[in-house]
BAFI-3210 file (N, C-alpha, C; in Angstrom, 3 decimals, decimal comma, padded with zeros to 6 digits):
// residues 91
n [1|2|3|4|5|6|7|8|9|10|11|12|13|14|15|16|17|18|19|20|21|22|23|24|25|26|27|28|29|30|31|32|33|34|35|36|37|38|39|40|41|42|43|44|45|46|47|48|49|50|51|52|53|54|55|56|57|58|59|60|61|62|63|64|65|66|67|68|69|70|71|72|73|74|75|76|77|78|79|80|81|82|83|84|85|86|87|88|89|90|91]
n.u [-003,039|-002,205|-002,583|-000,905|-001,745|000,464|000,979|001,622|001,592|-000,093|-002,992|-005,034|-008,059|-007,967|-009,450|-009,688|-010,791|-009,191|-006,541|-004,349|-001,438|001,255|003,789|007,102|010,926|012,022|010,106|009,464|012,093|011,628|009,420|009,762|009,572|011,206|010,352|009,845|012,778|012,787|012,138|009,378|006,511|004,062|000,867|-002,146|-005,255|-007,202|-010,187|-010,623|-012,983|-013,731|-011,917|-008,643|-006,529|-005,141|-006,510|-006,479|-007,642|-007,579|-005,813|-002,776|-001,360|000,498|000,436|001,714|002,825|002,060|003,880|002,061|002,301|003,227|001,101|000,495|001,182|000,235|001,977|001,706|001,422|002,051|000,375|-001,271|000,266|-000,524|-001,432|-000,271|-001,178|-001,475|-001,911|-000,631|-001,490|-000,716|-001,909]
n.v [-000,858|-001,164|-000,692|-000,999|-000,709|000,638|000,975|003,635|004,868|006,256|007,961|010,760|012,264|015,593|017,979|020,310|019,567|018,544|016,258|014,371|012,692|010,440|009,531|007,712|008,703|006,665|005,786|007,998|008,260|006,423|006,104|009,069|011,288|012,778|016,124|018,767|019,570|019,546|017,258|015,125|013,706|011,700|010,973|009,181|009,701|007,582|007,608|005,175|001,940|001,926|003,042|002,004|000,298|001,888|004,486|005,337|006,629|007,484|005,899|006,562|005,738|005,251|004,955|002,463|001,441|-001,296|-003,457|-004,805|-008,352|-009,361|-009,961|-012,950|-014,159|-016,137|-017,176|-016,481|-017,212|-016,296|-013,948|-015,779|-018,450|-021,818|-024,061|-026,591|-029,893|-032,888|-036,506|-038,446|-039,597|-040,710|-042,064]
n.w [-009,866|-006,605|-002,903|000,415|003,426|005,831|009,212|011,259|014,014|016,638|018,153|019,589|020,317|021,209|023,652|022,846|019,956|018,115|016,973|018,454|017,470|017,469|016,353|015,732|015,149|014,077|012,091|010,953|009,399|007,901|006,358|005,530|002,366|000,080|-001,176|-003,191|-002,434|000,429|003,462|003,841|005,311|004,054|005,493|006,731|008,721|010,596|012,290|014,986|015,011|017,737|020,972|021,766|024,730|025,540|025,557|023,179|020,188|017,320|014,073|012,699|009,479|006,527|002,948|001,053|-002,160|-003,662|-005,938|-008,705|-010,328|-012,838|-015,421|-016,797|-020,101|-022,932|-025,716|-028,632|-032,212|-035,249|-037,301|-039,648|-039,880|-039,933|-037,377|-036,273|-037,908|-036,951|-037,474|-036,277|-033,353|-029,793|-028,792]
ca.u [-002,061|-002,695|-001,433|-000,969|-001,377|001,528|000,740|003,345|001,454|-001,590|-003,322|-006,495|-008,898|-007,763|-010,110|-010,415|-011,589|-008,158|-006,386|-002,589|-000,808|002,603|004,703|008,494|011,404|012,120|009,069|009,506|012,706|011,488|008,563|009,304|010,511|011,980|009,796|010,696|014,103|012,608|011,818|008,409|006,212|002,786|000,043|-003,173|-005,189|-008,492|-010,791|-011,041|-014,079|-013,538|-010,800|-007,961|-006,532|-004,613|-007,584|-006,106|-009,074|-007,319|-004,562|-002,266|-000,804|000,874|-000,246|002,930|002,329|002,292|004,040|001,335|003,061|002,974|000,244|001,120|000,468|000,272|002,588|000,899|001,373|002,137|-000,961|-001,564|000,584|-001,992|-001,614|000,391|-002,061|-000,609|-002,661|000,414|-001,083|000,381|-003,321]
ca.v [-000,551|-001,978|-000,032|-001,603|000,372|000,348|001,649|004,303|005,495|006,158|009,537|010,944|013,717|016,278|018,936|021,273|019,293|018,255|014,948|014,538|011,986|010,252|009,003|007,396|009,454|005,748|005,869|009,281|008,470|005,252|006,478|009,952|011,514|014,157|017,002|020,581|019,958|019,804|016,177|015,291|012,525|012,250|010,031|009,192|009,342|007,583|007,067|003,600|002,047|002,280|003,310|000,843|000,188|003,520|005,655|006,047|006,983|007,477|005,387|006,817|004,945|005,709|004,072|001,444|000,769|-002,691|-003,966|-006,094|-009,169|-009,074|-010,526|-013,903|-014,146|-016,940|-016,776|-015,905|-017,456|-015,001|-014,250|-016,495|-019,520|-022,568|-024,569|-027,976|-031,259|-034,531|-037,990|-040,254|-039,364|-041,618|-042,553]
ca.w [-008,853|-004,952|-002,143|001,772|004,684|007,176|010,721|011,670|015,210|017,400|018,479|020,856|020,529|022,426|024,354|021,594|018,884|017,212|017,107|018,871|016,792|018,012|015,144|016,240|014,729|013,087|010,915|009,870|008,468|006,898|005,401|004,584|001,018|-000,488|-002,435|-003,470|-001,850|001,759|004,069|004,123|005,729|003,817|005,979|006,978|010,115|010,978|013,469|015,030|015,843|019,451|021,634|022,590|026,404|026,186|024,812|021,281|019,062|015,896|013,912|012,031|008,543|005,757|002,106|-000,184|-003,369|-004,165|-007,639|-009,103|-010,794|-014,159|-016,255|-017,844|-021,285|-023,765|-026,873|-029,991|-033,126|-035,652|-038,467|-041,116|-039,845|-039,516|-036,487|-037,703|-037,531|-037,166|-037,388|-035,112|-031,376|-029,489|-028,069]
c.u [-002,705|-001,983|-001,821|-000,808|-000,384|001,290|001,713|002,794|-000,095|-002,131|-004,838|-006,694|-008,617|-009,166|-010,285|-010,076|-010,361|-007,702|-004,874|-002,231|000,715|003,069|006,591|009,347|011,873|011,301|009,179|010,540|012,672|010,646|009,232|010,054|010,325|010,722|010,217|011,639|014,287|011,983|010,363|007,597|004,373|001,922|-001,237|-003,763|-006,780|-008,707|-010,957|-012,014|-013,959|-012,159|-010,114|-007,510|-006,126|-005,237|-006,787|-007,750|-009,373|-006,014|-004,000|-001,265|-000,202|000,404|001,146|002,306|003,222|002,802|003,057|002,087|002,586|001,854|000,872|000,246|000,825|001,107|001,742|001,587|001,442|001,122|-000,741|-000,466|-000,403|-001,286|-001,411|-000,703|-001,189|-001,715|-001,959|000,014|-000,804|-001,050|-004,135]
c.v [-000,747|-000,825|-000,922|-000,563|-000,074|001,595|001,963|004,607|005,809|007,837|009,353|011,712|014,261|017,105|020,033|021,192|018,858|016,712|015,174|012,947|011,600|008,943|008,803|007,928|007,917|005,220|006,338|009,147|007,401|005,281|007,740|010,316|012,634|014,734|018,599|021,099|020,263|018,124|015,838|013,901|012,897|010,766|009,958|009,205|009,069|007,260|005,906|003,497|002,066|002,514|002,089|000,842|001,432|004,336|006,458|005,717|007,405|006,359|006,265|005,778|005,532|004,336|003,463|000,980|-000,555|-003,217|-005,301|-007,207|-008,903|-010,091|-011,836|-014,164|-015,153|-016,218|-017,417|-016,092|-016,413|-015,627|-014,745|-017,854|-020,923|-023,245|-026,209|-028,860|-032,674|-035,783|-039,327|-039,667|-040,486|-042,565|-043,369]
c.w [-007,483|-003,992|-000,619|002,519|006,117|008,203|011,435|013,452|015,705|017,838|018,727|020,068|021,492|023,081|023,533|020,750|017,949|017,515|017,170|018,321|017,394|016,938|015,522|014,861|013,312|012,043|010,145|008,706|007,723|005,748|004,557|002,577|000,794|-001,390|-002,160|-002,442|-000,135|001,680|004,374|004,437|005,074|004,681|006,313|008,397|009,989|012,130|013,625|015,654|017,267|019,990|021,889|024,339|026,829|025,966|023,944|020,630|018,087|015,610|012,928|010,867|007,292|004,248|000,778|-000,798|-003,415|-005,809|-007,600|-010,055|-012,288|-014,982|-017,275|-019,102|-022,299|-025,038|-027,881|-031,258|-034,095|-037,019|-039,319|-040,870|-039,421|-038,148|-036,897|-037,089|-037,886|-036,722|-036,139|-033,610|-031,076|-028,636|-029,158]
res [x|x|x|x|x|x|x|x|x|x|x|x|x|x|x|x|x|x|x|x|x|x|x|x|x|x|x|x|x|x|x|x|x|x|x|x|x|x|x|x|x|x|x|x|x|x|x|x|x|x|x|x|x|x|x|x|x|x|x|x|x|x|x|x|x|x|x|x|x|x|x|x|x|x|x|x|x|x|x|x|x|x|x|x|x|x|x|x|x|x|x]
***
């Protein structure tokens, strides 16, 4: 199973020691989902290596699972049939 990270928003270090996060109300309701009958947005937040132009110094993302394609698989001869031989190739 794969998952992609989609980048919902940006956030600082504040002044005592926490991290302010800003997530658009159109994320929340894209990402979030339903558990024990209440709205909930589950996500991630790291540090980036350096600050960008606005001095963000975390990103915030959330993690989509990817459907992996399905495995192609050769069809299988069923046991004990031989494998026909013929002498006329055409070579």
């Amino acid at each position: 199973m794969a998952f992609e990270k989609i980048y919902i928003g940006k956030g600082k270090t504040t002044p005592v020691n926490s991290v302010q996060c800003t997530i658009t109300k159109e994320n929340f309701d894209k990402y979030a989902h339903e558990y024990d009958g209440k709205l909930m947005l589950t996500f991630e937040v790291t540090e980036m290596r350096q600050p960008d132009q606005y001095g963000k110094t975390h990103t915030v993302y959330v993690n989509n699972r990817i459907s992996e394609p399905a495995s192609r698989q050769e069809p299988k001869l069923p046991a004990g049939d031989p494998i026909p031989e013929t002498d006329d190739l055409p070579f």
